[in-house]
C-alpha positions as CSV (number, residue, x, y, z in Angstrom):
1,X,91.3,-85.3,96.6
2,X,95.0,-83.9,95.7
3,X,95.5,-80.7,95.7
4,X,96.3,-78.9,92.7
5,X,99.6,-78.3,91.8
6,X,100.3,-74.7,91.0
7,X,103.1,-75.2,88.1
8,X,104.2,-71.4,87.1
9,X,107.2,-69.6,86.1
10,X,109.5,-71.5,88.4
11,X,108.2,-74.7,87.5
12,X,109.2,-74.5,84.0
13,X,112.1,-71.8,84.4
14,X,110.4,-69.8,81.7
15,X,112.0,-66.2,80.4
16,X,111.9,-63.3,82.0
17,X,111.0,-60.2,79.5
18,X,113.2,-57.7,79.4
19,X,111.9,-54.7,81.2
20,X,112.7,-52.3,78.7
21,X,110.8,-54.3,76.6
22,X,108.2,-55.2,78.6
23,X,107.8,-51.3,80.1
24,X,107.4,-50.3,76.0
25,X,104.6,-52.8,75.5
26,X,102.4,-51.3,78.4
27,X,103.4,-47.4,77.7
28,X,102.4,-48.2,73.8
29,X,99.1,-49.9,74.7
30,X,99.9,-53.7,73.7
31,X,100.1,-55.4,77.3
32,X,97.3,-54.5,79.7
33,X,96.5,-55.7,83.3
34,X,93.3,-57.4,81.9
35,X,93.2,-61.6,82.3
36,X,91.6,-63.9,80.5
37,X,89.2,-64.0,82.5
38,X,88.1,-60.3,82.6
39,X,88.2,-60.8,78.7
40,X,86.3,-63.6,78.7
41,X,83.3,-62.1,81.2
42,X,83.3,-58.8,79.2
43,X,83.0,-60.5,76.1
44,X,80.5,-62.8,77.2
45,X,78.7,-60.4,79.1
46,X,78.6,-57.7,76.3
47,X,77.7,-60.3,73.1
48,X,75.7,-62.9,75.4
49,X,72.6,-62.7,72.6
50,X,75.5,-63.8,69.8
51,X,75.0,-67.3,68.3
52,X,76.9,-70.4,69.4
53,X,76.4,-73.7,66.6
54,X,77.8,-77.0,66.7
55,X,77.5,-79.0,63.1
56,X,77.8,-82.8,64.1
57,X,77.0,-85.8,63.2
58,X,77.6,-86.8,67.0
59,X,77.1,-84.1,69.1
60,X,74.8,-81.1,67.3
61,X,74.6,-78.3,69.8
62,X,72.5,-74.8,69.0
63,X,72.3,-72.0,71.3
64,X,74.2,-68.2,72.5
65,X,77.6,-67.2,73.8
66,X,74.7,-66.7,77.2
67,X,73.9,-70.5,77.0
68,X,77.9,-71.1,76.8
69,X,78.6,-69.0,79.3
70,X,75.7,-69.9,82.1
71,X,77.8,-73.6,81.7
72,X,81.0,-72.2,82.4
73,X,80.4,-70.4,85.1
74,X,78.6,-73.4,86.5
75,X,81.7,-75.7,85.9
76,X,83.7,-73.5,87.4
77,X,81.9,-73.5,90.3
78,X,82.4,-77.1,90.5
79,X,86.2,-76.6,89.5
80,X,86.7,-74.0,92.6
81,X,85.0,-76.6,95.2
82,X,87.6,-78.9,94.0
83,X,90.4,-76.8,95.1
84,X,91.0,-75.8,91.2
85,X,92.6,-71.8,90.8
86,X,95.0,-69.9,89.5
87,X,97.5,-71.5,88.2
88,X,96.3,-74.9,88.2
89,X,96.3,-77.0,84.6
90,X,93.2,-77.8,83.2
91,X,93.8,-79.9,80.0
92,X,91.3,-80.8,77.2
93,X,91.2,-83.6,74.0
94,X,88.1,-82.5,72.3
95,X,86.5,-82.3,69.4
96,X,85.0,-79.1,67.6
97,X,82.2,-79.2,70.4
98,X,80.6,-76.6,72.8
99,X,82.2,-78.8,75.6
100,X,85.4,-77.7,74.8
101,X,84.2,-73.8,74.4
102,X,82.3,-74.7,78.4
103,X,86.0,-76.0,79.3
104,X,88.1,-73.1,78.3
105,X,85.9,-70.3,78.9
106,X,85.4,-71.9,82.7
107,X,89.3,-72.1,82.8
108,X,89.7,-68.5,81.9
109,X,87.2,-67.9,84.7
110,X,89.3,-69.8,87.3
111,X,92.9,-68.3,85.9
112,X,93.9,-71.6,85.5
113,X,96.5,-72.2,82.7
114,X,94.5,-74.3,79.7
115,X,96.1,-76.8,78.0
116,X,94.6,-78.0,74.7
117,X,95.4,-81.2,72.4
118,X,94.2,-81.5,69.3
119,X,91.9,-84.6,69.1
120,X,93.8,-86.7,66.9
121,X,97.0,-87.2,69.0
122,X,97.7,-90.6,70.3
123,X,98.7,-92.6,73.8
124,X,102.5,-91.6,72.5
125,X,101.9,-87.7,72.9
126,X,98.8,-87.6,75.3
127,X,101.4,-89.2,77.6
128,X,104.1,-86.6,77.0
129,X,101.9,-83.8,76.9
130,X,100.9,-85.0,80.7
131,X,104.4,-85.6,81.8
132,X,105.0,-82.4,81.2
133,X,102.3,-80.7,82.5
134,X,101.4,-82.5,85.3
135,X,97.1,-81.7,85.1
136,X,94.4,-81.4,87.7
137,X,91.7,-81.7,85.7
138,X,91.7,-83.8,82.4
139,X,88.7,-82.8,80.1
140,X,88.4,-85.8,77.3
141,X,85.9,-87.4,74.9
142,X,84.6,-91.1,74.8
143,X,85.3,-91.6,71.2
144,X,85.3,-89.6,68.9
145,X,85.2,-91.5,65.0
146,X,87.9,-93.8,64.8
147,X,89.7,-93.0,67.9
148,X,89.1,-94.2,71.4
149,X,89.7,-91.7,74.0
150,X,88.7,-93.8,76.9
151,X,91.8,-96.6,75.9
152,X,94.4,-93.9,75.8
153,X,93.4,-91.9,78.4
154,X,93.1,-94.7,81.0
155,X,96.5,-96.3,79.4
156,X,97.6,-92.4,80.5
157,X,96.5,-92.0,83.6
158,X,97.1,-95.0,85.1
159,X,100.7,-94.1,84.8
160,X,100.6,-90.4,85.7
161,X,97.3,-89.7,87.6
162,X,94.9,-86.5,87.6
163,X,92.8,-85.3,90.7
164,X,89.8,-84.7,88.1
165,X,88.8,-86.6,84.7
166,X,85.8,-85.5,83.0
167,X,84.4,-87.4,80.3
168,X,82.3,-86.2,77.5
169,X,79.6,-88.4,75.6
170,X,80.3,-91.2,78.6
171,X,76.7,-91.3,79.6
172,X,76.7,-92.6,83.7
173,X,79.4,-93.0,85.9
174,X,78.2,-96.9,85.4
175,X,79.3,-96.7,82.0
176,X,82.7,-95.3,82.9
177,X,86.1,-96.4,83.6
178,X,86.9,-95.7,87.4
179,X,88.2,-92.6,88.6
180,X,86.0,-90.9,85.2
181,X,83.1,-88.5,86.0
182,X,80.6,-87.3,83.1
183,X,81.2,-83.6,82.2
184,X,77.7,-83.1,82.2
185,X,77.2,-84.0,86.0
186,X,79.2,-80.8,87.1
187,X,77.1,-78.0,84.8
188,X,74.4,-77.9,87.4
189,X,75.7,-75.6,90.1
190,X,75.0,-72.0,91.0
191,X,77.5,-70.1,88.3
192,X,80.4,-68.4,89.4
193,X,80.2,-64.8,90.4
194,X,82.9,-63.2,88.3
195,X,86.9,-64.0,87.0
196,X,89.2,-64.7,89.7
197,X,91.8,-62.5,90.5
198,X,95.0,-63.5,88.6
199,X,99.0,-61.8,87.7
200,X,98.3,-60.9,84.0
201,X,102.4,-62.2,84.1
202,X,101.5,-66.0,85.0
203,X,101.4,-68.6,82.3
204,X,97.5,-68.8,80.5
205,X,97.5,-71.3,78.1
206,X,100.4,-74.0,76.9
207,X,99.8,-74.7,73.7
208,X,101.5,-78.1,72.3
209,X,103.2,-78.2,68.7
210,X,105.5,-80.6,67.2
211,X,108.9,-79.3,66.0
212,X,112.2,-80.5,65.3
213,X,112.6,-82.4,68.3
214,X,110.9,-85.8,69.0
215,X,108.2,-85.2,71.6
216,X,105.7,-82.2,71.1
217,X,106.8,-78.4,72.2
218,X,105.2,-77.4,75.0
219,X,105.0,-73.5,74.2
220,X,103.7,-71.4,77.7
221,X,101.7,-68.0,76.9
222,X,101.0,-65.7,79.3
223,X,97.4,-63.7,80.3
224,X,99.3,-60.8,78.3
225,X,101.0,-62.2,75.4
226,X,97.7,-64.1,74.7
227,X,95.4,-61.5,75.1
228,X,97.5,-59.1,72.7
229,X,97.5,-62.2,70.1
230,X,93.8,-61.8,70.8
231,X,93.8,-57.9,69.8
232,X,96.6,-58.6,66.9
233,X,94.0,-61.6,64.9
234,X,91.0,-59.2,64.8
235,X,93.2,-56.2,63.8
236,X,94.5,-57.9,60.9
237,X,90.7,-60.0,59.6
238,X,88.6,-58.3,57.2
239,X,85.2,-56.9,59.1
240,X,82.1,-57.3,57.0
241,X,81.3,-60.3,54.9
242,X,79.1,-63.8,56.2
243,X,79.5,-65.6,59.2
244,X,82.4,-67.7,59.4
245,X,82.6,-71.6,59.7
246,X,85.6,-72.6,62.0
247,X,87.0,-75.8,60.9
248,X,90.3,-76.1,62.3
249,X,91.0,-77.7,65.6
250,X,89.6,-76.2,68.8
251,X,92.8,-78.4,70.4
252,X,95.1,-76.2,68.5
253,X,96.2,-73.1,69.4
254,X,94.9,-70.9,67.0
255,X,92.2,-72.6,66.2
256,X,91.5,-72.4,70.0
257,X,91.9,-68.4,69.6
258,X,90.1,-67.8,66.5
259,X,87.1,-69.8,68.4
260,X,86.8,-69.2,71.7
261,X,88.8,-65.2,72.3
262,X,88.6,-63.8,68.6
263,X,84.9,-63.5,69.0
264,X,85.4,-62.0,72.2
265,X,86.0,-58.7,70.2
266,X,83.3,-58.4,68.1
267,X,80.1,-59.8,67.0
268,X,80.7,-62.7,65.8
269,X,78.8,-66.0,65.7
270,X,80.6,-68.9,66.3
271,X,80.1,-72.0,64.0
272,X,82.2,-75.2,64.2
273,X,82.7,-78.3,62.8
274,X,83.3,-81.2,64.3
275,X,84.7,-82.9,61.1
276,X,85.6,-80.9,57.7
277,X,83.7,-82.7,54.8
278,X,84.0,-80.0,52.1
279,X,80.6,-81.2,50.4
280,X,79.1,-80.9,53.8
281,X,80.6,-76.9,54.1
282,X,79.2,-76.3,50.7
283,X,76.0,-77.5,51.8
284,X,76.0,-75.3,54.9
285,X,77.4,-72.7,53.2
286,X,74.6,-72.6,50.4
287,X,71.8,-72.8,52.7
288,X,72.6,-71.0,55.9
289,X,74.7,-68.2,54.2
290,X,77.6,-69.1,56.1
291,X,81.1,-68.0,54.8
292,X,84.7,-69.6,55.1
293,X,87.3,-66.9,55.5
294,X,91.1,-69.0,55.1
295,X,93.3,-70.4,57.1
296,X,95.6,-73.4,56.5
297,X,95.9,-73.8,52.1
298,X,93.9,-77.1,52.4
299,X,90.7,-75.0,54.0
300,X,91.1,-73.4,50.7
301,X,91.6,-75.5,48.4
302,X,89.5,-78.2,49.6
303,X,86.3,-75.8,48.5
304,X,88.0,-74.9,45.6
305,X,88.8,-78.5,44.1
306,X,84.9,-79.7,45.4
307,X,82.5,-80.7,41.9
308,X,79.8,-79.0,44.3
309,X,81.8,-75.7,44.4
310,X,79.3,-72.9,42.7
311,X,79.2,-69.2,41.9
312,X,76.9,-68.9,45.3
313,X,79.9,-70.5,47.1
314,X,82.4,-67.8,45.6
315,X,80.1,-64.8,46.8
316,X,79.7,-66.0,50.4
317,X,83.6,-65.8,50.5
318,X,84.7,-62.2,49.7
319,X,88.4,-62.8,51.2
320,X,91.0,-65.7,52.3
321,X,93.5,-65.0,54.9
322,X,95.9,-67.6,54.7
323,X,98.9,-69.0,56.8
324,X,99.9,-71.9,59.2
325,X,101.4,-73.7,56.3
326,X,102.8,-73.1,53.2
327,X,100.8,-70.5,50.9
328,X,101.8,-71.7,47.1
329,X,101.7,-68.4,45.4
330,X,99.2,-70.8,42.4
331,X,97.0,-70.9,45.3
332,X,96.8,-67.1,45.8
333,X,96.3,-66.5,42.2
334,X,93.6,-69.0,41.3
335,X,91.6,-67.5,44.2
336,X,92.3,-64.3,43.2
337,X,91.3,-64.9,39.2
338,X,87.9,-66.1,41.2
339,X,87.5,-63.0,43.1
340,X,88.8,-63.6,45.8
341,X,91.0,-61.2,47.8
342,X,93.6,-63.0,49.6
343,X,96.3,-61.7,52.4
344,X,98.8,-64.1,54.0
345,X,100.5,-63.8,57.6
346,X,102.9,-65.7,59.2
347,X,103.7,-66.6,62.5
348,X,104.1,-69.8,65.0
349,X,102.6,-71.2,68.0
350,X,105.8,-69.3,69.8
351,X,105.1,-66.1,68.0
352,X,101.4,-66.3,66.8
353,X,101.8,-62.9,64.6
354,X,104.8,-61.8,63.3
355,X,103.8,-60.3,59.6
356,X,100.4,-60.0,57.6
357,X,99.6,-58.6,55.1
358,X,96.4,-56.7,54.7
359,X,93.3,-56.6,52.6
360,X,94.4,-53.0,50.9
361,X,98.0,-54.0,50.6
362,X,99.1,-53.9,47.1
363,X,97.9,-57.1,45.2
364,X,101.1,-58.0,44.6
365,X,102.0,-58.2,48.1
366,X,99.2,-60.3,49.4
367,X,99.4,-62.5,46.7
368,X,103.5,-63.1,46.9
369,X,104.9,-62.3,50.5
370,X,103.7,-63.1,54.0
371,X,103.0,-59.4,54.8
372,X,105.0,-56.6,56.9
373,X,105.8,-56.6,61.0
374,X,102.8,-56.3,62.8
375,X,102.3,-53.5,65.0
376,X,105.1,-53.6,67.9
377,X,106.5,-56.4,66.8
378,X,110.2,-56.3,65.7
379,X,112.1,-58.7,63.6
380,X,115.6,-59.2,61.7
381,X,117.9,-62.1,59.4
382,X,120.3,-62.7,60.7
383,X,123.5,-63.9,58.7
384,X,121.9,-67.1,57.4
385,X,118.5,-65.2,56.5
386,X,117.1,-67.1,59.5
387,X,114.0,-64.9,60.8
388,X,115.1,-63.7,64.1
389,X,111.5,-61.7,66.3
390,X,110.4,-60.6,69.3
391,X,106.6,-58.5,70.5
392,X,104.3,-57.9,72.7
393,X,102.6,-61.5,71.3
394,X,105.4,-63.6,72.0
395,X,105.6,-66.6,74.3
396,X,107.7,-66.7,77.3
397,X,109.4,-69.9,76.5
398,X,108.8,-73.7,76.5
399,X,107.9,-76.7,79.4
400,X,111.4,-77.6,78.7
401,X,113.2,-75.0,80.0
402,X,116.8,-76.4,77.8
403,X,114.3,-75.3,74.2
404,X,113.6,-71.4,76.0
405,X,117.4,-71.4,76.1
406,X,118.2,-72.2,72.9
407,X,115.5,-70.2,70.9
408,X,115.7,-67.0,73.2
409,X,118.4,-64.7,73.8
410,X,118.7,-62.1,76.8
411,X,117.2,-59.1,74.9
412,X,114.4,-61.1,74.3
413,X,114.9,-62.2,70.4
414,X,113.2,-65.6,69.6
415,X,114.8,-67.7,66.5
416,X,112.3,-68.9,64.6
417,X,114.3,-71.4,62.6
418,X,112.5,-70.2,59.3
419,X,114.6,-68.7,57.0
420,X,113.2,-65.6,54.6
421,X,114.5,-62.2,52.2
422,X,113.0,-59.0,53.1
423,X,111.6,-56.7,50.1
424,X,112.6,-52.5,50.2
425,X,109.4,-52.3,51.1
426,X,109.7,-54.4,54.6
427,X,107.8,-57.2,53.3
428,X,108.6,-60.7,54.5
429,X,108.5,-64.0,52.3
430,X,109.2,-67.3,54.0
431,X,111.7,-69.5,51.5
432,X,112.7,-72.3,53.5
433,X,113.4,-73.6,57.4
434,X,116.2,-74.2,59.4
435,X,113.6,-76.0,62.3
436,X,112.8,-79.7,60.3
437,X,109.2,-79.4,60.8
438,X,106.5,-80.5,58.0
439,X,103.2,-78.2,58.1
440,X,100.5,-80.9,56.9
441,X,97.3,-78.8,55.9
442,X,98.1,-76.5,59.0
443,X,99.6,-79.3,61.4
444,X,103.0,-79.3,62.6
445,X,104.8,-82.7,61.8
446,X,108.3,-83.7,63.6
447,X,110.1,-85.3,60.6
448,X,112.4,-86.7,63.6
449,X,110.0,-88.8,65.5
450,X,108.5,-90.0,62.4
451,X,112.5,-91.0,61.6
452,X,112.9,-92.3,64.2
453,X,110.2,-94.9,64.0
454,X,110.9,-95.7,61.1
455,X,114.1,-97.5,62.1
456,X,112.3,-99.9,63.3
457,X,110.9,-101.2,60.3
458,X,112.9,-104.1,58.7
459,X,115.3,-103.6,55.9
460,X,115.6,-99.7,56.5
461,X,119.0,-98.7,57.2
462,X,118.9,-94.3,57.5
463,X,115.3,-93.1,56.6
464,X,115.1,-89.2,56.1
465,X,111.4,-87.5,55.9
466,X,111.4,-84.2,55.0
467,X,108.1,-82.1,52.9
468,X,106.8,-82.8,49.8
469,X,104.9,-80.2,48.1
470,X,100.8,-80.3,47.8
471,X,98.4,-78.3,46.4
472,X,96.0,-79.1,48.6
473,X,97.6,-79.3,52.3
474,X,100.9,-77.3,51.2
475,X,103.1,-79.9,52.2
476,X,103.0,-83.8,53.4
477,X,105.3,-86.2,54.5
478,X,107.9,-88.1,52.5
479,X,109.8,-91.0,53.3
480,X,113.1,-91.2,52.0
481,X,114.7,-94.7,52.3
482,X,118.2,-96.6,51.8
483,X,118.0,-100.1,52.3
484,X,120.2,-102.7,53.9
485,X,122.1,-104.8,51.4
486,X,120.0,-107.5,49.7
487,X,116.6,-106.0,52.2
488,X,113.6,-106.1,50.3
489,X,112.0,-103.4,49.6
490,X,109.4,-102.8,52.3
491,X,106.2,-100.9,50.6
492,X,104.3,-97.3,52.3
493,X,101.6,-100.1,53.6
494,X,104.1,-101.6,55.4
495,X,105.7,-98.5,56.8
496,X,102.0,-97.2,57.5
497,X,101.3,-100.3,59.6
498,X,104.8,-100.2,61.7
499,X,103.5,-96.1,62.6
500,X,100.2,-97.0,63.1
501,X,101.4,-99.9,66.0
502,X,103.8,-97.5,67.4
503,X,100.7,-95.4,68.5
504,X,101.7,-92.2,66.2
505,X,98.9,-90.4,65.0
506,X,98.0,-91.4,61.2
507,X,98.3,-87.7,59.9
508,X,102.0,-88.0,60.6
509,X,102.1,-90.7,58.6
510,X,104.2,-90.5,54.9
511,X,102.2,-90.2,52.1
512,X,105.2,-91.4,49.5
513,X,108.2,-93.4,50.0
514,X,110.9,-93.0,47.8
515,X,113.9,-95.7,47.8
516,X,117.7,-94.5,47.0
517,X,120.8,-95.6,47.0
518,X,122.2,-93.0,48.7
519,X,121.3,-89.6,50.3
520,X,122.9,-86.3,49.8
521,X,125.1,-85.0,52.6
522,X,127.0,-82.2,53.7
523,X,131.5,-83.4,54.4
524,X,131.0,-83.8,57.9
525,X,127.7,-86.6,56.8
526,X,124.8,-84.7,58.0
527,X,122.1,-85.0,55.4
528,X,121.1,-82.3,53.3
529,X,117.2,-82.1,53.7
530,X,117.4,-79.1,51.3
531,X,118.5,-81.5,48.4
532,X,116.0,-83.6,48.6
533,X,113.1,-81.3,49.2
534,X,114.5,-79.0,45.8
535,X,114.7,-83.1,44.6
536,X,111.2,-83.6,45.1
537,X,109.9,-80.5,43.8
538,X,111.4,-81.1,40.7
539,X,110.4,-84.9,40.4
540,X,113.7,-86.5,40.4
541,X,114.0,-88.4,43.6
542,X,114.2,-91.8,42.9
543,X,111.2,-94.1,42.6
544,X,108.0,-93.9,44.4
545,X,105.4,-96.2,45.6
């Protein structure tokens, strides 16, 4: 078998912190020498009677963080007789199942760097995120509803090959493609002893998010940065209240956290969902006393808008922290008229926590602004009232070492390509971005590689996709279109079918297409995306279909 390939700080010229910065974090308290690992096994070890609950339609699972762990430690075996360690890449494509808790918890064991992707993403960024990684284990499903893991990962792999590929839900190795081994095959041996021994400095986790570029960001956290992320979540969620249901993504980065480390800290039972059916969370809700506690708008509002939403549903959720996407402040209100208390935060996969507010802030902050700077974490506008941060939470740059150097100066100040106003009172509020990202219900959409794409479709001369508002998701994609003379006018089937053959994932898709004549641009041509997102709001852009 190949060895692992150990791909660190060299690999991907990642950032050096500055070590005034960095000898500030560990004096104040916010860095420690602890590793994943040793957070994981204390966690584990101290809350191993905590419950662990999988709701599926596919793959049910019911048992403790003990249970969890006992199959981690047994994989990791496994892993470690494989020549997997510190610093090799263990990636993962799963759903909301215990297998991915197994995967990243063993990881954390091992000090290898964990590299999660959210189960919807196609052959296009599966391949990218790959490339860029260059994995030694590969941790997928079979299928999971309409997608076929199996196709895209063998498409995948054939091209750039991985020592290890585990498959979950494959049944034998008969019923496999070759070179695939069933997960469950390698949860049998003698558990690992204890974390191995790993520099709290070296990359942890690579968590992949789509920006303003064309091909997902590749955005490298270290043990530390992660683990104070870890510390900065719990300091800012209420305590008290029902167990929580976690709905978002255990393949994205914070849904990743808020599943798998979060709970680490506390007792608290972790409950997923494979699939989020707001009738079916009611349901649970209602008869398991289970709670839903924010996150992206849609979480919210999903509840909210549901004919099965109840008084018993309000009282099993007390508060609503919300962020990742757009908060509309009608949102915050509505809940709040319900009795609801609601706080917002803002942050990024690069910078997970840069402001929050909290639950005995005034009312008028939580309801309005995205909170106040963390503790130890600094920020600024600069001239353009672009957001300009750096902490003890931050990343230490991206896979492609040309983004670290564009985002990140050499006193350790990350751009964040969001532009905001600051109150007297040190609050933040996010009004608009510099970075021409669309936040789908939580999800980062490149309005460039949908663009892009869209090129290809007949007809379409220039195509700009920028955010439309939603009161549901907070934003969603918008096509924009000007036509080639005498083209017909293709319709957002069409354009939904060209996206969907390309291999891009369906929630990048646009949900309206607007057809102009022309498109508003700045003297030197670029297009003014500001124009036509304040055109949209406002309900004069063109037609729609």
């Amino acid at each position: 078998m190949t060895q692992p390939t150990t791909i660190g700080q060299d690999g991907w010229r990642l950032r050096s912190v500055p070590s005034h910065l960095a000898e500030r974090y560990r004096a104040e308290g916010w860095w420690t020498d602890a590793t994943l690992g040793d957070m994981v096994a204390g966690g584990l070890g101290r809350l191993g009677h905590v419950g662990f609950r999988v709701r599926s339609a596919v793959r049910p699972w019911e048992g403790t963080f003990a249970d969890v762990d006992r199959a981690a430690r047994a994989l990791a075996t496994e892993l470690r007789t494989r020549g997997v360690g510190p610093g090799s890449v263990v990636v993962f494509q799963l759903p909301n199942w215990v297998e991915a808790g197994i995967t990243f918890w063993a990881a954390a064991y091992l000090g290898a760097v964990v590299v999660p992707i959210v189960h919807f993403y196609g052959a296009k960024e599966v391949d990218y995120i790959v490339r860029s990684t260059a994995p030694d284990v590969v941790v997928t499903a079979e299928r999971f509803g309409h997608a076929d893991h199996l196709a895209v990962w063998q498409q995948v792999l054939a091209a750039h090959p991985a020592p290890l590929w585990l498959v979950v839900g494959g049944g034998s190795s008969a019923d496999l493609p070759s070179g695939a081994t069933p997960f469950a095959s390698l949860l049998d041996a003698d558990p690992i002893a204890g974390p191995a021994a790993v520099d709290p400095d070296a990359p942890a986790i690579v968590g992949f998010t789509s920006g303003t570029t064309r091909d997902p960001k590749g955005v490298v956290h270290s043990h530390r940065t992660i683990a104070c992320e870890t510390r900065q979540l719990d300091h800012f969620f209420p305590t008290g209240g029902p167990p929580q249901i976690t709905g978002a993504p255990v393949g994205h980065f914070i849904g990743m956290l808020n599943a798998f480390l979060v709970p680490m800290l506390r007792p608290r039972p972790v409950n997923l969902v494979d699939v989020w059916d707001p009738g079916e969370v009611l349901r649970m809700m209602r008869d398991e006393g289970l709670g839903m506690g924010g996150g992206a708008t849609f979480f919210l509002t999903s509840l909210l808008d549901h004919p099965d939403f109840t008084d018993e549903h309000l009282a099993l959720m007390p508060y609503a922290g919300l962020g990742g996407s757009t908060v509309p402040v009608a949102v915050t209100e509505r809940a709040t008229r319900l009795g609801i208390t609601v706080f917002r935060s803002y942050g990024s996969t690069e910078h997970p926590s840069i402001t929050a507010c909290l639950v005995d802030d005034p009312e008028d902050k939580r309801l309005t602004t995205d909170g106040r700077a963390l503790p130890g974490v600094e920020l600024r506008l600069d001239e353009g009232g672009e957001i300009v941060s750096r902490g003890p939470d931050c990343c230490l740059g991206y896979t492609d070492a040309e983004l670290t150097a564009s985002v990140f100066d050499d006193d350790g100040w990350y751009r964040t390509g969001d532009v905001g106003v600051l109150d007297a009172d040190g609050y933040l509020t996010i009004t608009d971005r510099v970075s021409d990202i669309i936040i789908r219900g939580g999800e980062n959409i490149s309005a460039q590689e949908v663009e892009e794409l869209l090129l290809g479709v007949e007809g379409i001369a220039e195509v700009s996709v920028v955010a439309a508002p939603d009161e549901r998701l907070g934003e969603r994609p918008a096509a924009v279109v000007r036509l080639r003379p005498g083209a017909a006018m293709p319709g957002l089937a069409d354009l939904r079918s060209h996206l969907g053959s390309a291999g891009l994932a369906k929630q990048k898709w646009p949900e309206s297409l607007h057809v102009v004549d022309d498109l508003p641009r700045t003297p030197s041509g670029k297009v003014q995306k500001f124009r036509l997102r304040q055109q949209l709001r406002e309900g004069r852009l063109g037609s729609a279909t």
